[in-house]
C-alpha positions as CSV (number, residue, x, y, z in Angstrom):
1,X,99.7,113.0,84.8
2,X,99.9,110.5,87.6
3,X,102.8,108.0,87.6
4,X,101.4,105.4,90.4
5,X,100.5,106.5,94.3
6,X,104.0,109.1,94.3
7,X,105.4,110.7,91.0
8,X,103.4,113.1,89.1
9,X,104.8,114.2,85.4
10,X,104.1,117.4,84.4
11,X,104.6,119.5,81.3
12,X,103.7,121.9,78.3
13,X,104.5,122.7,74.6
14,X,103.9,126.5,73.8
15,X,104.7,128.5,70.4
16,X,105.1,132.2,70.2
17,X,105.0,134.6,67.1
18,X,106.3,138.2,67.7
19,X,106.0,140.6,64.6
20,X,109.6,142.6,64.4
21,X,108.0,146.1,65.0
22,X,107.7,145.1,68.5
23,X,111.3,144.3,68.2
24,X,113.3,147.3,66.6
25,X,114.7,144.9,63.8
26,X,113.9,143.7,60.8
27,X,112.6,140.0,61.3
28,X,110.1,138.6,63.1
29,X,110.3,136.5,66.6
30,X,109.2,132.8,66.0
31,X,109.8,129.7,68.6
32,X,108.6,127.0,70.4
33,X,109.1,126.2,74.1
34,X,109.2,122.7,76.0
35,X,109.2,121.8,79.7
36,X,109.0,118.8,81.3
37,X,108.9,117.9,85.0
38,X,109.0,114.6,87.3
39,X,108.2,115.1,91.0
40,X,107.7,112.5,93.9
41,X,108.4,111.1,96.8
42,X,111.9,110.2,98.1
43,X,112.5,109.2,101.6
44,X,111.1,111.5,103.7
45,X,111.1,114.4,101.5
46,X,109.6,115.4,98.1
47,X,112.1,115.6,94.9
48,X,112.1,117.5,91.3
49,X,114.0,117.2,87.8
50,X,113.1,119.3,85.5
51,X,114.0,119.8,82.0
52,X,113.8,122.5,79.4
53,X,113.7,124.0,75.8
54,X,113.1,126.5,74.3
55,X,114.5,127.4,70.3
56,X,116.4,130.6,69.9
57,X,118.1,132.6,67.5
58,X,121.5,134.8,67.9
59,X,119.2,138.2,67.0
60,X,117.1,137.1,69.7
61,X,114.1,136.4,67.5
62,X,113.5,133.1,69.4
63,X,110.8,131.8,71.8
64,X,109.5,134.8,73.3
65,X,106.8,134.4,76.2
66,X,105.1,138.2,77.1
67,X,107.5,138.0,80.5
68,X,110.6,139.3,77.9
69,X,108.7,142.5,77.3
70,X,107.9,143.3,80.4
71,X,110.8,142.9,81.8
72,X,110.0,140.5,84.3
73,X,109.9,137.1,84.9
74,X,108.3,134.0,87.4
75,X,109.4,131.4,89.5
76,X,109.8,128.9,86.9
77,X,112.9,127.1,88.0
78,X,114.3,125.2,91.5
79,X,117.6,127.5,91.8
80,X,118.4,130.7,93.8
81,X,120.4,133.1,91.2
82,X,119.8,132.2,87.4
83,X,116.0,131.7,88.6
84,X,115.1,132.3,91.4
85,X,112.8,131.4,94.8
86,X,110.5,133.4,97.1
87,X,113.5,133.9,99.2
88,X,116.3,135.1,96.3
89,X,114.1,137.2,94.7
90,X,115.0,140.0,97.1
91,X,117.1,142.4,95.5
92,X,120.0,140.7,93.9
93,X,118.4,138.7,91.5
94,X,119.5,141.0,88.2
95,X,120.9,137.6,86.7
96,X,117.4,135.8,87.0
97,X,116.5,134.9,83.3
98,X,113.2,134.1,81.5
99,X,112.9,130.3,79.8
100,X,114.6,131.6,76.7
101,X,116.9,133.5,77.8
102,X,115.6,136.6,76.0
103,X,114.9,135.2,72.6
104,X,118.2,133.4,72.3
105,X,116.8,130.1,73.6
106,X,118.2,128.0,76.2
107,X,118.1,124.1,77.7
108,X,118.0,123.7,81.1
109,X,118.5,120.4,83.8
110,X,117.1,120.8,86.8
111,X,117.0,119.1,90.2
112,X,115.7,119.9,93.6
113,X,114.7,117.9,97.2
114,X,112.9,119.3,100.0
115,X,112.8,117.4,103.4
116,X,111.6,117.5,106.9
117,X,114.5,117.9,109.5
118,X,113.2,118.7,112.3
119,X,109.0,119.4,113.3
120,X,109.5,123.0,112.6
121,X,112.3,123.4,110.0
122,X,113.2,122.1,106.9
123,X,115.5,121.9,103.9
124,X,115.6,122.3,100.6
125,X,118.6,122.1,98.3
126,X,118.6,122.1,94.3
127,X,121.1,122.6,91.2
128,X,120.8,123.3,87.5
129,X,122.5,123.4,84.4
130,X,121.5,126.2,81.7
131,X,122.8,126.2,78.2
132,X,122.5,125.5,74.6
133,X,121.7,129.4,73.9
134,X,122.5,131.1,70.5
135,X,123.9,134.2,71.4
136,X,126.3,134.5,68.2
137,X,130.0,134.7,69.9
138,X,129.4,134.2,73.4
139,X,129.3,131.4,75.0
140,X,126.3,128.0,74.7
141,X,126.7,127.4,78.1
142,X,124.6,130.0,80.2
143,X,126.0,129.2,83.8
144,X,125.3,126.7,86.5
145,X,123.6,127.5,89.5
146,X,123.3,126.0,93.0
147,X,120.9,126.5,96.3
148,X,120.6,125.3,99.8
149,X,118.2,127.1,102.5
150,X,116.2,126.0,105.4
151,X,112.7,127.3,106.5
152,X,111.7,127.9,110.0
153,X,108.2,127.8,110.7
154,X,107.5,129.8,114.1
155,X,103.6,129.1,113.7
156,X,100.7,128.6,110.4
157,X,101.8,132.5,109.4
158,X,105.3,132.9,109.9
159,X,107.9,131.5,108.8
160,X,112.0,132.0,108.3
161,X,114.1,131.4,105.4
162,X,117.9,131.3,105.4
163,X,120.1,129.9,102.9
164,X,123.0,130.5,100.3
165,X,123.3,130.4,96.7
166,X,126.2,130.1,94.2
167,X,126.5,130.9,90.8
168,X,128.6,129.9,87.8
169,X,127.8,132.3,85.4
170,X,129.0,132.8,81.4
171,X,129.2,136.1,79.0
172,X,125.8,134.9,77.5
173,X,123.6,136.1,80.2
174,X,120.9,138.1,79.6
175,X,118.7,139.2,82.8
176,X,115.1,139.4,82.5
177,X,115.2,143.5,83.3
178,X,117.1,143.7,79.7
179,X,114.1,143.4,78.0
180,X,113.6,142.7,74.1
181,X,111.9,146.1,72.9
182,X,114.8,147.7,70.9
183,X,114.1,151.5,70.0
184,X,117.6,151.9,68.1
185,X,117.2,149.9,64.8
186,X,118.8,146.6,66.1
187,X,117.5,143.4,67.4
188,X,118.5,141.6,70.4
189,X,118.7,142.2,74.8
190,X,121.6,143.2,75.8
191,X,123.6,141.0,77.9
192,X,124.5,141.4,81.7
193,X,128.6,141.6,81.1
194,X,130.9,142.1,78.5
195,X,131.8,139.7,75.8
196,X,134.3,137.2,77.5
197,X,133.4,138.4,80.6
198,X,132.5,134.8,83.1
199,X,131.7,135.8,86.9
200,X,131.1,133.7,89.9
201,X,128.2,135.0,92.1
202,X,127.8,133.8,95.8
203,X,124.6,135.1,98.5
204,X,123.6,135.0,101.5
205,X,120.3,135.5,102.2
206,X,117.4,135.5,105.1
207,X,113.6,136.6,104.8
208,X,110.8,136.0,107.5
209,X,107.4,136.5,106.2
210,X,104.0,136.4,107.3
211,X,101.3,134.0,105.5
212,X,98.0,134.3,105.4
């Protein structure tokens, strides 16, 4: 939807059904997901917020989009570790999670701006707050994640990215690669650390690539 000559507002409602067989557990997967998104102009660059929901349940019998069984997920978010970009998603991106967090839903506040510095090369810096999951004792909060990269276009094909990322990350983290498919009786992904468990994740990162 327009919103005058510069802002554009974007967003969805979805539902999902999952029938427990698919699960390993005894009930069935029921939830509803809803994103919204505001992007414009700002100065000389372009800027996002972005906000999410999606309902969950502390068996992980929430919102579940087909990404949680397959074990993979898209770019859905502005940030570098908890989602990730073209130029994160390169190998240490384990803590990348899908919109609900693997059935135990999850809120999420997002912000990003992209600007021109230079003819060639240009910036991009975001941040985001994830939260509000069910995931019984751990913790609500999910982690809080943070981005700034440049790109460097040498010509129309190829381009250079460099950047770091930082990550605040809580017990309640549950990568996309867990996957919700339980063949031992019980429901629920696993998570990516122990109960009680909060790490800080930094990266570095550089990736030139060729588009055509």
């Amino acid at each position: 939807m327009p919103l005058g000559d510069s802002m554009k507002l974007n967003g969805f409602v979805m539902g999902s059904s999952t029938d427990s067989s698919l699960l390993g557990g005894n009930n069935d997967a029921d939830g509803v997901a809803v994103l919204g998104e505001l992007t414009g102009s700002l100065g000389s660059g372009e800027f996002g917020i972005l906000a999410s929901y999606t309902s969950g349940e502390d068996d992980g019998t929430g919102f579940l989009m087909p990404m949680a069984f397959a074990q993979s997920f898209g770019y859905w978010g502005y940030t570098g570790i908890l989602t990730v970009q073209g130029p994160t998603d390169t190998g240490f991106d384990g803590d990348g999670v899908n919109m609900s967090n693997n059935g135990y839903g999850m809120s999420s506040v997002q912000a990003k701006y992209a600007f021109p510095i230079t003819e060639a090369l240009s910036g991009y810096v975001s941040a985001g707050w994830y939260g509000n999951t069910d995931a019984g004792n751990r913790d609500s909060n999910v982690g809080t994640d943070f981005l700034a990269m440049g790109t460097y276009r040498f010509n129309r094909y190829f381009a250079l990215d460099a950047g770091a990322a930082y990550a605040s990350l809580e017990d309640s983290v549950s990568g996309y690669f867990q996957g919700v498919q339980s063949t031992s009786g019980s429901s629920g992904a696993a998570f990516n650390q122990a109960k009680g468990e909060d790490r800080d994740k930094y990266a570095l990162f550089t990736r030139i690539q060729a588009e055509f």
